[in-house]
N, C-alpha and C positions, 0 to 999 in steps of 0.2 A: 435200530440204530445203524447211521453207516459204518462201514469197516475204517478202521485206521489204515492208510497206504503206508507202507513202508518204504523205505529206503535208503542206500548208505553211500559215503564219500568220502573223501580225503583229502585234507590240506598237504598236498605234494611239495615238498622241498627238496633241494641238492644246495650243498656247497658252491659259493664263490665269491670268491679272495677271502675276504677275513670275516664274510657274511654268511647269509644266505640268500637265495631266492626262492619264489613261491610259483607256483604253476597255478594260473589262469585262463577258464577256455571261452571261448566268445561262441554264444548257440543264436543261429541263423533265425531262427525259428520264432524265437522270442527278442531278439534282437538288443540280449543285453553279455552282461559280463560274468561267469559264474565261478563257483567252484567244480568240478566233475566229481557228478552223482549219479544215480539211478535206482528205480525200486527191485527189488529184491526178488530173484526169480523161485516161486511156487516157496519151497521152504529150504532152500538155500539161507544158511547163516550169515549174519549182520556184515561180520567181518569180512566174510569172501566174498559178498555182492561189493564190499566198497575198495575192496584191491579188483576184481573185474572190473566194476564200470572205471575206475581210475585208467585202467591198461586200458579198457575201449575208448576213454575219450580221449585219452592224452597220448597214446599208446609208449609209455612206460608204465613198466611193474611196481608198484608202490610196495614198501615194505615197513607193514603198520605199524607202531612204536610205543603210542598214546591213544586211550580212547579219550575225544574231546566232547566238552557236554553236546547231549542230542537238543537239534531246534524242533519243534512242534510249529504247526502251522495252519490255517483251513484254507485248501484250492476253492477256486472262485465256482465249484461249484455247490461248495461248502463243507465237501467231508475234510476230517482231520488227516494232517499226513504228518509223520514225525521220519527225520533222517537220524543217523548214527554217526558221527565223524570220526574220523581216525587220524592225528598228526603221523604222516609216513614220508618218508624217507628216499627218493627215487632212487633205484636198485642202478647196479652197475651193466646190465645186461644192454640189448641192442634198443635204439628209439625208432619207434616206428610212426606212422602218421593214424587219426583219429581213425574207427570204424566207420563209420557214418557221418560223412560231410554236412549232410543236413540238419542232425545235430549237434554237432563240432565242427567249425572253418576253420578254428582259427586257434592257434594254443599256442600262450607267452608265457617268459618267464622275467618274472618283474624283483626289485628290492619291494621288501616288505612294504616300506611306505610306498611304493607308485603302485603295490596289486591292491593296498586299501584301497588308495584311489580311483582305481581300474573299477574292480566291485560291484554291482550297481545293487547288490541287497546288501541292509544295515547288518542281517541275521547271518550274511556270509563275512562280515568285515570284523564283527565280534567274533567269530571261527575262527580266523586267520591271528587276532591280538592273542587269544589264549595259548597260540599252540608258538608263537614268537614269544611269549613270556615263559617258557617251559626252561628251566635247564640244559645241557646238553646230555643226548641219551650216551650212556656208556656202558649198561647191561640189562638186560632181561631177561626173566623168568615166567614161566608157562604153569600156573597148578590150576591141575583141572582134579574136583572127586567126579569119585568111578561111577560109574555107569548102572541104571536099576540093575538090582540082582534077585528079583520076589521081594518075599516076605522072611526076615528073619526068623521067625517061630513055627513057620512051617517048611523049615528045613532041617532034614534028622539029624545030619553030617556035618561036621567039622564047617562049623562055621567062616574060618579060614578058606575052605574051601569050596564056599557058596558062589558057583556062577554067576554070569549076566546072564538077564533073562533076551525075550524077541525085543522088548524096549530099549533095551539095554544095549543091543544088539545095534540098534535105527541110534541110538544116543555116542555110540563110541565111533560112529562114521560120520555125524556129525559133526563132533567136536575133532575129530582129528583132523579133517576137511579145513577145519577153522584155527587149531594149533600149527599146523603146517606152514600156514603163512608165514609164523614168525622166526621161521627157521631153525628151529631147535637141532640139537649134535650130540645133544644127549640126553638119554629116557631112563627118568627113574620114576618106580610105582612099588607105594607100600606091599607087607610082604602078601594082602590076601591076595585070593586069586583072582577076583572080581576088579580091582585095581591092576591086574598085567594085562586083562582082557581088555581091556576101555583103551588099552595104551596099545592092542595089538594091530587094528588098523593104522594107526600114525604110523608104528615101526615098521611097517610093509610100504606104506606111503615115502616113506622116505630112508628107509633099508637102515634102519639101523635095531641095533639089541637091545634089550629091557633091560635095565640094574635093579634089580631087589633094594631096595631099604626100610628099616623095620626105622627108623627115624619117624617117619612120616607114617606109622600104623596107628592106630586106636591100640591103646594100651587094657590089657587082661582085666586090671583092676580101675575103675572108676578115679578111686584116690589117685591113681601114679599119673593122671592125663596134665595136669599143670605141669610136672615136669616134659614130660613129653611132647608136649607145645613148644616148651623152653629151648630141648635137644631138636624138634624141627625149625624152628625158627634160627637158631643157631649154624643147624647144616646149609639153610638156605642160602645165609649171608657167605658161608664156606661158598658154595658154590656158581655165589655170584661173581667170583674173580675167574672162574672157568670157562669150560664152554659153554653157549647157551643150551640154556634147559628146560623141561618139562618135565614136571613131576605129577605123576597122581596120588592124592591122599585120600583120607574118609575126611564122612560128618562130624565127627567130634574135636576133628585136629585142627581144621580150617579156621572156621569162626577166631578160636581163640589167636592162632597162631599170626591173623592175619591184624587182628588188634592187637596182638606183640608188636609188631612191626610197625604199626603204623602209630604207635604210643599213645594207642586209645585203648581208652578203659571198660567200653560195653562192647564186646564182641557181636552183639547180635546182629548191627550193619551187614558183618563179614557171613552171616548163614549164608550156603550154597546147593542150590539144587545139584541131583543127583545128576550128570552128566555135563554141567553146567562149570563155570571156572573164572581166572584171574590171569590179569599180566599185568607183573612186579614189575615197575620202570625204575632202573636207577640214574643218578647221576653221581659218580663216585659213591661215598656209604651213605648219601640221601636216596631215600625209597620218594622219585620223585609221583609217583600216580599207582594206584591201584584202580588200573581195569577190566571191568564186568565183560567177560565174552561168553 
């Protein structure tokens, strides 16, 4: 079978007047109208292939907010290629002009109706309606669980005190690579140890301290995890009026925690791989998107 090409991008927007507008780059090459995208370099994560290619096409820093649904598609040579979208935000930093002329000449910025119109794919103008029907962003939140750490049952010691292991190791500079983007200013990780370690490259990344909290641990006893859910889902909402954050939790807290929130009844949607995570969109106390990073 052929490989799936990957690749990621961004519906770029900024404020103007009592709107927005949408960034649209025009590719020489193909000689139509696009969104700015690209595939995904070697095993570089979703999110920071589609904040790169954004800043190479457009050359502003995009700053991701929403994951918007992925389009699938087959190249005309017929392997499948699926993209990642990200509604983001152009960043307040310097604009500079595209990498590559030849593919990028041209980068406007249009009202939402004249870049549909711009457009020239149905599958990019569906992109653009979803992420203008969004609310407007006014917090987020970062929960990633931790990083492999072995095998529970073959470790003699304080479980508490079970490290990451080498995957573990390749999993937490991944993920932080890819929580970085969304700017986090404050790092909280349940109280194991294997939950500070996942979080110890982000906080060197971006210089900031770890906070301990036993809110967000796996509880002793089996019985106490429903409340415990309760009290993390609780703190989160606390923390959503603060700074932005990133928290790491475990396997047992997530799933339920994130079916609190989203006032769904089967948690099992919310399972997460071990180094794997979420970004809580709010728009005031609406939880407007949970997305997969």
């Amino acid at each position: 079978m052929t490989d799936t090409v990957r690749a990621a991008g961004g519906v770029l927007w900024r404020p103007a007047g009592d709107g927005i507008e949408i960034c649209v780059v025009h590719r020489p090459y193909r000689s139509d109208w696009s969104l700015p995208k690209g595939k995904l370099d070697g095993s570089e994560h979703p999110v920071a292939a589609a904040v790169r290619e954004v800043q190479e096409e457009t050359g502003v820093h995009g700053e991701p907010l929403v994951r918007l649904p992925d389009v699938a598609y087959s190249l005309p040579n017929g392997a499948p290629k699926t993209v990642e979208w990200w509604w983001m935000r152009a960043g307040d930093g310097p604009v500079g002009a595209p990498q590559d002329p030849t593919e990028v000449d041209e980068v406007v910025w249009l009202a939402p109706a004249a870049a549909l119109a711009r457009l020239t794919y149905p599958d990019d103008r569906r992109t653009v309606e979803h992420g203008v029907n969004l609310p407007p962003v006014t917090a987020l939140t970062v929960l990633i669980r931790h990083a492999h750490a072995g095998n529970r049952k073959d470790y003699g010691g304080d479980d508490a005190l079970r490290p990451i292991d080498d995957r573990g190791r390749t999993e937490a500079e991944t993920i932080s690579a890819a929580a970085a983007l969304f700017g986090p200013r404050l790092l909280i990780a349940a109280t194991p140890l294997r939950c500070r370690q996942t979080f110890e490259p982000l906080a060197a990344r971006l210089g900031l301290p770890i906070v301990s909290d036993s809110a967000f641990a796996e509880p002793g006893d089996p019985a106490d995890g429903p409340a415990r859910v309760k009290a993390a889902a609780a703190r989160l909402v606390e923390l959503r009026a603060g700074r932005r954050t990133a928290v790491c939790s475990q396997g047992k807290v997530i799933p339920g925690l994130l079916a609190l929130l989203a006032g769904a009844e089967d948690p099992a949607p919310y399972k997460t791989p071990k180094g794997d995570g979420w970004v809580l969109t709010w728009s005031g106390d609406q939880l407007v998107a949970l997305s997969r990073i």
